[in-house]
C-alpha positions in Angstrom: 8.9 -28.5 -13.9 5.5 -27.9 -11.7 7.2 -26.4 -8.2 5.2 -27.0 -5.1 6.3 -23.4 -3.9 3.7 -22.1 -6.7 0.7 -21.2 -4.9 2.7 -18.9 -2.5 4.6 -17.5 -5.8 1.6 -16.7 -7.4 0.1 -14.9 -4.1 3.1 -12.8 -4.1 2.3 -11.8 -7.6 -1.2 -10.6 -6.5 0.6 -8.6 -3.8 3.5 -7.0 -6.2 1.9 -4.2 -7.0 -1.3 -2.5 -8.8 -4.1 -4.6 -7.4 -6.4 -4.2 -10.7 -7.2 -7.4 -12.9 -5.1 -6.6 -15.8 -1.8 -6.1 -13.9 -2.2 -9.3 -11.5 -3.0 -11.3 -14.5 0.3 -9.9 -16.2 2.4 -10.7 -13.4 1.4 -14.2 -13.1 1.7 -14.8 -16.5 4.9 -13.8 -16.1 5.5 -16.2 -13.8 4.1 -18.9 -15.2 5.8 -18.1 -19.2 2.0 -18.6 -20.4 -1.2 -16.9 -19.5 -3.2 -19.8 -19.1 -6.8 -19.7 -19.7 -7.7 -19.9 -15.5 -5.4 -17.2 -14.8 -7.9 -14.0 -15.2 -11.3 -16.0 -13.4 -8.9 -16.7 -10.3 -7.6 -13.1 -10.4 -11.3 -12.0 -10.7 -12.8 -14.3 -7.8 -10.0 -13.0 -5.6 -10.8 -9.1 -6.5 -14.3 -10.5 -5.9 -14.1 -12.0 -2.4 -11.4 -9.7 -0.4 -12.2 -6.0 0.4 -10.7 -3.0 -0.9 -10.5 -1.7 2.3 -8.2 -4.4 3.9 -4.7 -5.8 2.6 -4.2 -9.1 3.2 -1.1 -11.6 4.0 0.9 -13.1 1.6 -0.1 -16.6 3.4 -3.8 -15.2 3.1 -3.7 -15.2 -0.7 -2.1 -18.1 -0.7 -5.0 -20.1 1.5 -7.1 -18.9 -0.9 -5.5 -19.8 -3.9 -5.2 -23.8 -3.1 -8.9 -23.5 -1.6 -10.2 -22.5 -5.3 -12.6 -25.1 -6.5 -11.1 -24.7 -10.4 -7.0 -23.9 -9.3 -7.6 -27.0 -6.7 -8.3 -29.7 -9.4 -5.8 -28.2 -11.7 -3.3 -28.3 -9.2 -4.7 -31.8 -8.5 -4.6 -33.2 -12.3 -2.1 -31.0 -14.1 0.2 -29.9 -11.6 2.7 -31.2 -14.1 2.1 -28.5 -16.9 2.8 -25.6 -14.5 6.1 -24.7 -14.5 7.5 -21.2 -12.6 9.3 -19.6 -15.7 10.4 -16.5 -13.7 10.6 -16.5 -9.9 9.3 -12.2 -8.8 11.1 -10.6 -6.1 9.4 -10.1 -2.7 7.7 -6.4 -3.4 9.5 -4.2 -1.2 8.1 -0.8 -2.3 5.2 0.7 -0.4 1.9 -1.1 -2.1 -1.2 1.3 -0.7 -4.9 0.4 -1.5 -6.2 2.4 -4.0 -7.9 4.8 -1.4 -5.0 5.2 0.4 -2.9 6.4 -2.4 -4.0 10.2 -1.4 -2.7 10.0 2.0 0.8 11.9 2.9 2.5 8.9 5.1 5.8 8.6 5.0 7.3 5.9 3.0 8.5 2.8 5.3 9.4 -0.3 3.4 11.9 -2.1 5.3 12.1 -3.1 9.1 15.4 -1.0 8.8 13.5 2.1 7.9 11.0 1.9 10.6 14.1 1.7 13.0 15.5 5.1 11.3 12.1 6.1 11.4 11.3 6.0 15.0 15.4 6.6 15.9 16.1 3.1 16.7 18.8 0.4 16.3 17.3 -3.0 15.0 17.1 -4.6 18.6 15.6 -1.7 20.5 12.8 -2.0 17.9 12.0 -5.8 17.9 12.6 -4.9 21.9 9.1 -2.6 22.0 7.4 -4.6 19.5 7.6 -7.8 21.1 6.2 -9.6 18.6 7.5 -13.1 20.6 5.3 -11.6 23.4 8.6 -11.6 26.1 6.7 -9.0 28.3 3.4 -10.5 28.2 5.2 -13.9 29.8 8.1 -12.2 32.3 6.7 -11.4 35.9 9.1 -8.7 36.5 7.1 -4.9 36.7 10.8 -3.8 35.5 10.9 -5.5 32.0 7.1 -4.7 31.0 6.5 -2.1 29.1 3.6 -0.7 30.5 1.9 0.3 34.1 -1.1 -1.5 35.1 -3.7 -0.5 37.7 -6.9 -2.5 38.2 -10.1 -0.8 39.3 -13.3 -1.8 40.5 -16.6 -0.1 39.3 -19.7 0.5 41.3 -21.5 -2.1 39.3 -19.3 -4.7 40.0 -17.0 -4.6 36.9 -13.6 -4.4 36.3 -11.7 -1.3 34.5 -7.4 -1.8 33.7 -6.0 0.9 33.1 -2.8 0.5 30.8 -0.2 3.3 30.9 3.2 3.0 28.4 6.1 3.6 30.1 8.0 6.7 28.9 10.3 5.5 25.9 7.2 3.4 24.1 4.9 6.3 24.9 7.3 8.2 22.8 7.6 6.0 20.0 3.6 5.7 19.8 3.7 9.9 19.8 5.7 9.3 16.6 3.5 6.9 15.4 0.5 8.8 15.9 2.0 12.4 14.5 3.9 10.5 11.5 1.4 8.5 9.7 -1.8 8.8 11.9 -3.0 12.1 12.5 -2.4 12.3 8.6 -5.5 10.1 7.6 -9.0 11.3 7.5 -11.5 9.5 9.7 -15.0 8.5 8.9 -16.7 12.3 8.6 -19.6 10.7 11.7 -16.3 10.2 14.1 -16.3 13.6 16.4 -13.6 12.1 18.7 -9.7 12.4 19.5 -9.8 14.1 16.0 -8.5 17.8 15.7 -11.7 20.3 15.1 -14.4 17.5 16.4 -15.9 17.4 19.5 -18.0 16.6 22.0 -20.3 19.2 21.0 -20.1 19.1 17.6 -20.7 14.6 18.4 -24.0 16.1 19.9 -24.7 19.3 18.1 -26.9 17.3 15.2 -29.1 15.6 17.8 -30.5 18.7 19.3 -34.5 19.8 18.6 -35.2 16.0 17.0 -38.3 13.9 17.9 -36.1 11.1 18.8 -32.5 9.8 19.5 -31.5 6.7 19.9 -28.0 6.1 22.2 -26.2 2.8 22.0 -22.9 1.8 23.3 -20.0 -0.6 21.9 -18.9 -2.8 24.5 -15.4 -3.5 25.4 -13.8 -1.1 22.2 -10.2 -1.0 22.4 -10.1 -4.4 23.4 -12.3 -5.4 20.5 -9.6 -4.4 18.1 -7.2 -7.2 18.0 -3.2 -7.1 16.9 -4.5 -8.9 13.5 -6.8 -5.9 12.4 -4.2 -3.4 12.9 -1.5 -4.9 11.3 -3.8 -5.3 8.5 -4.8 -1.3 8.7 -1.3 -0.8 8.6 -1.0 -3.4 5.4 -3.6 -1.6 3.9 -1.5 1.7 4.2 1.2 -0.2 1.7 3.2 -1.1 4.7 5.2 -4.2 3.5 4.0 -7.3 6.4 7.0 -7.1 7.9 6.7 -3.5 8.7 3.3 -3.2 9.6 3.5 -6.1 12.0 5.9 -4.4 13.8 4.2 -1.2 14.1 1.0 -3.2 14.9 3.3 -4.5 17.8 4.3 -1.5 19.3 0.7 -0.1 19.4 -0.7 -3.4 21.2 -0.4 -5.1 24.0 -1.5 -8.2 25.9 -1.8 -8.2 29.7 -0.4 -10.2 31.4 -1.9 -13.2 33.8 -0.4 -11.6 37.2 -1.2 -8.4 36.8 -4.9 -9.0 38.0 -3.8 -10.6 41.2 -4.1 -6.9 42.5 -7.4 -6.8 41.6 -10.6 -6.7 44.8 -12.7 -9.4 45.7 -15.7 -7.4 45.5 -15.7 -7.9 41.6 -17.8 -10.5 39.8 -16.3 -13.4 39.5 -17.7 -14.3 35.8 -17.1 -10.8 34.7 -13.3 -10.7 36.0 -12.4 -13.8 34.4 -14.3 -12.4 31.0 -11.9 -9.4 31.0 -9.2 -11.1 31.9 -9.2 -13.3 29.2 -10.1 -10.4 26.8 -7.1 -8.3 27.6 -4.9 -11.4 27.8 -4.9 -10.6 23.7 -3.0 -8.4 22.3 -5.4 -5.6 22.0 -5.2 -1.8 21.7 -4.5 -0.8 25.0 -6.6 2.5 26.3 -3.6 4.4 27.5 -1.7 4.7 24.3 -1.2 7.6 22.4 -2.1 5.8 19.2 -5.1 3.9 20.9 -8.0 6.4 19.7 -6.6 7.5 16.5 -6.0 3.5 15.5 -10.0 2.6 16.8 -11.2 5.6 14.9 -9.4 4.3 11.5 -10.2 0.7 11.9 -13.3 1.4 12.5 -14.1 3.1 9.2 -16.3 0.2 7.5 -18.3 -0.2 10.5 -19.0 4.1 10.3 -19.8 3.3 7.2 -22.4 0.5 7.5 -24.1 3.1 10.1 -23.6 6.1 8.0 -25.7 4.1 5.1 -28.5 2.7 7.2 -29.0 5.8 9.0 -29.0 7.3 5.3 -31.5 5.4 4.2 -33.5 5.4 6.9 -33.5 9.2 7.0 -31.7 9.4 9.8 -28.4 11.5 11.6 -25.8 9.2 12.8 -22.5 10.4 14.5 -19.8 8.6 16.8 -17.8 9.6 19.4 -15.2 6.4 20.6 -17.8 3.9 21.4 -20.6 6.4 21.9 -23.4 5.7 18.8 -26.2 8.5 18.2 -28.9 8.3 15.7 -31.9 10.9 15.6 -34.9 11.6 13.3 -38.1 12.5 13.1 -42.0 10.9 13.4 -41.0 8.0 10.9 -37.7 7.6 13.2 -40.1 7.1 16.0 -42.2 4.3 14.4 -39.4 1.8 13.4 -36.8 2.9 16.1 -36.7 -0.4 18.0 -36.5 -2.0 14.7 -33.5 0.1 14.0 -31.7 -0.6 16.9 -32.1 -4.4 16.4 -30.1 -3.9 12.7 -27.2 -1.4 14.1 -26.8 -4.1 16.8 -26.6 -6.5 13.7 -24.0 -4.6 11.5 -21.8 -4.0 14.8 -21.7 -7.6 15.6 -20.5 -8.2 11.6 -17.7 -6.0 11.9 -16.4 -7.3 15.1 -18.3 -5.2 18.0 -20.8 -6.4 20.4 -23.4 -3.2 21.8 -24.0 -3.2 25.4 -27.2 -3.4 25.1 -28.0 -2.6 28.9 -26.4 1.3 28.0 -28.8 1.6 24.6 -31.2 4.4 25.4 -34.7 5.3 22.7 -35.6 9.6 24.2 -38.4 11.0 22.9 -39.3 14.2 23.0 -41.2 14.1 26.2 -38.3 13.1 28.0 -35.0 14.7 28.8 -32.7 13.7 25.6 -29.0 13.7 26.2 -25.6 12.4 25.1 -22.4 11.8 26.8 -23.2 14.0 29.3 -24.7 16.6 27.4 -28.6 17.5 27.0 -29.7 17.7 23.8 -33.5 18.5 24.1 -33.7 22.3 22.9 -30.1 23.6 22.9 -26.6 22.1 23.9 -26.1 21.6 27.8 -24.5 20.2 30.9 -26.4 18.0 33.1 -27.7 19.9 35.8 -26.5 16.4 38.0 -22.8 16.7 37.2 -22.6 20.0 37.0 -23.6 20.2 40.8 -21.1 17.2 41.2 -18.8 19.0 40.1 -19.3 22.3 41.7 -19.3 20.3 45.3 -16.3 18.0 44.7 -14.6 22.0 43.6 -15.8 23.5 46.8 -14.6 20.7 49.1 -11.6 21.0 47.3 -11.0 24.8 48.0 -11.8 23.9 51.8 -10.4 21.1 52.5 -7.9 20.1 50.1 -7.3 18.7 46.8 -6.4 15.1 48.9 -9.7 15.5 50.4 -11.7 14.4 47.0 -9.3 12.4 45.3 -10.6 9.3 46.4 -9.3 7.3 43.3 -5.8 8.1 43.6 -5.9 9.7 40.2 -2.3 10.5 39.6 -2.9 13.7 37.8 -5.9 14.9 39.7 -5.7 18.5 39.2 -5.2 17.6 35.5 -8.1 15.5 35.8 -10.7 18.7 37.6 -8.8 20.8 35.3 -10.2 18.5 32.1 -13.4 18.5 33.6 -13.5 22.3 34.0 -12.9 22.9 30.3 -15.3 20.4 29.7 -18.3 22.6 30.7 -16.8 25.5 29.8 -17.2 24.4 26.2 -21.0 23.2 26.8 -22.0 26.3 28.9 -19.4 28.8 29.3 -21.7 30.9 31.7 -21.5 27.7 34.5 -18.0 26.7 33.1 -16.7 30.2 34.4 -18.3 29.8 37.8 -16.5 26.1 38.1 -13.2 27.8 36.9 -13.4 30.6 39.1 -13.6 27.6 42.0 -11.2 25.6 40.7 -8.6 28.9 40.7 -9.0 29.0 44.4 -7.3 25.1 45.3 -4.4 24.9 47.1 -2.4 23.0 45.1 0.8 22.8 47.6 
């Protein structure tokens, strides 16, 4: 007898295994004890509309199985004639893309084996996912599992910093060694990826005619707990097992935390961000934070990647940092250019601050995330000689003296800073480092 349970039966068929025509059509027809003439279009149209690069939900498939014009009127007329001959198990297996079949991740395909995975007991784990969102409503700094710290910048925006607290910082390091650090990111991403840079982000833009700098706004935030539980889906992580690990690498904000916050800031501005990181978002303080953005963040690298391609033009990314450069022809259509990046990042879920984007021709000094670009690789004469007084004040009058923000690692922080230009320009970086040996540190 027809079984109103069908469409979601037949959505779990899509998702049992091998996601190629042939084999979804054989599983349903399993199912269903008949392979009925409608079977292999609605297969088709599905392989047609959803993206090889994403995994969906079982509820997903589902949606779009009633919503099909031709399964809709069957279902409507001759709901009747389809009778569930053989009801599938749930898959349980691991069920990768077919691009992410190459990838060493470790196989995961229970909620129990993330919890052996990450040396938990069940409750601990659905503890730091929080997938009920318990921290996100509780007002006590004790049960949260993060540190919050709201600053104010010169401009009049708002910056949160979001630090885990030891034990989920630990279980993110696993997350990030385990299964992250063991997938390949877009080849134009040069950041928080081991043997890319900052120079080698900039290292293609040097010598050109012109470069074009744009900036994604609001990045981590952008990426929502929905896209990387489907990253993680995409992996083969059964739903179940990726939303978890999508909850332990998010986090929403909550309400109280901004009471802290100045009255100096804009008022329509705090109340944007506050609202933004009220969503369960990657936070920037995570271990897993820039590996995740980097990953999820592949079709958009793409998209770029092609238009600068066929455009004859260099594109790399580092974070939310976009550089394109070219030559004369560059020059003519770069507005142009700009206007259909802007585009493709608004497709895939970005907005570009379009206040930051920067067109530097020749004529002008060309530089990138700090670094000049115009002839060969540099510092910035202005932050180098920042940096080279805040060091000197330092040696003279204390480390206190200069940490104005309260940074809590701040001879970490100069330390950073340090190696920084010592990679750029190792001539100045030695003169900083020399400086920064003589602090008193007690």
């Amino acid at each position: 007898m027809a079984n109103p349970s069908l469409p979601n039966l037949l959505a779990r068929s899509f998702l049992a295994g091998e996601p190629s025509l042939d084999q979804i059509v054989s599983r349903c027809t399993q199912v269903l004890g008949r392979r009925w003439l409608w079977l292999r279009p609605l297969a088709q149209r599905y392989l047609e509309t959803t993206t090889s690069k994403t995994r969906p939900r079982q509820r997903e498939v589902a949606d779009f199985i009633l919503r099909d014009p031709v399964f809709s009127r069957i279902w409507s007329e001759r709901a009747h004639t389809l009778a569930i001959e053989q009801w599938l198990p749930a898959p349980s297996r691991m069920a990768p893309v077919p691009a992410a079949r190459a990838w060493d991740i470790p196989l995961i395909d229970s909620p129990a084996a993330l919890a052996d995975f990450l040396w938990l007991d069940y409750a601990e784990l659905d503890w730091f996912a929080d997938l009920k969102k318990l921290t996100y409503k509780t007002a006590h700094p004790r049960l949260r599992h993060y540190y919050y710290r709201v600053l104010t910048k010169q401009s009049g925006g708002v910056r949160l910093i979001e630090a885990p607290k030891r034990r989920l910082k630990r279980l993110q390091r696993e997350i990030l060694a385990g299964i992250l650090e063991k997938i390949p990111p877009h080849p134009a991403v040069h950041g928080f990826f081991k043997g890319r840079s900052i120079r080698t982000f900039v290292a293609p833009h040097v010598g050109r005619r012109v470069v074009l700098r744009m900036d994604l706004r609001d990045f981590f935030v952008s990426f929502g707990a929905a896209r990387i539980q489907a990253f993680f889906r995409t992996l083969g992580y059964p739903e179940s097992v990726a939303d978890l690990l999508g909850g332990i690498c998010t986090n929403a904000v909550p309400r109280h935390v901004w009471h802290d916050a100045g009255s100096d800031i804009d008022p329509a501005e705090f109340e944007r961000v506050r609202s933004l990181y009220s969503r369960p978002h990657l936070p920037q303080g995570a271990p897993t934070s820039p590996a995740l953005a980097n990953l999820c963040a592949y079709r958009l690298d793409c998209r770029l990647a092609g238009l600068a391609k066929s455009a004859g033009v260099t594109y790399t990314r580092y974070a939310d940092d976009l550089a394109f450069s070219g030559g004369s022809e560059f020059e003519k259509h770069v507005e142009r250019f700009s206007t259909h990046v802007a585009a493709i990042a608004l497709e895939e879920g970005f907005s570009v601050h379009h206040r930051k984007t920067r067109i530097m021709r020749r004529g002008v000094r060309q530089h990138l995330a700090g670094v000049v670009t115009n002839e060969r690789i540099n510092i910035l004469r202005a932050d180098f000689d920042r940096l080279k007084a805040t060091l000197t004040n330092c040696v003279r009058h204390g480390p206190a003296s200069q940490n104005r923000t309260a940074h809590p690692s701040f001879r970490a922080h100069l330390d950073g800073r340090v190696a920084f230009v010592e990679t750029i320009n190792p001539e100045r970086g030695k003169r900083l480092r020399t400086l920064f040996e003589q602090i008193d540190w007690r």
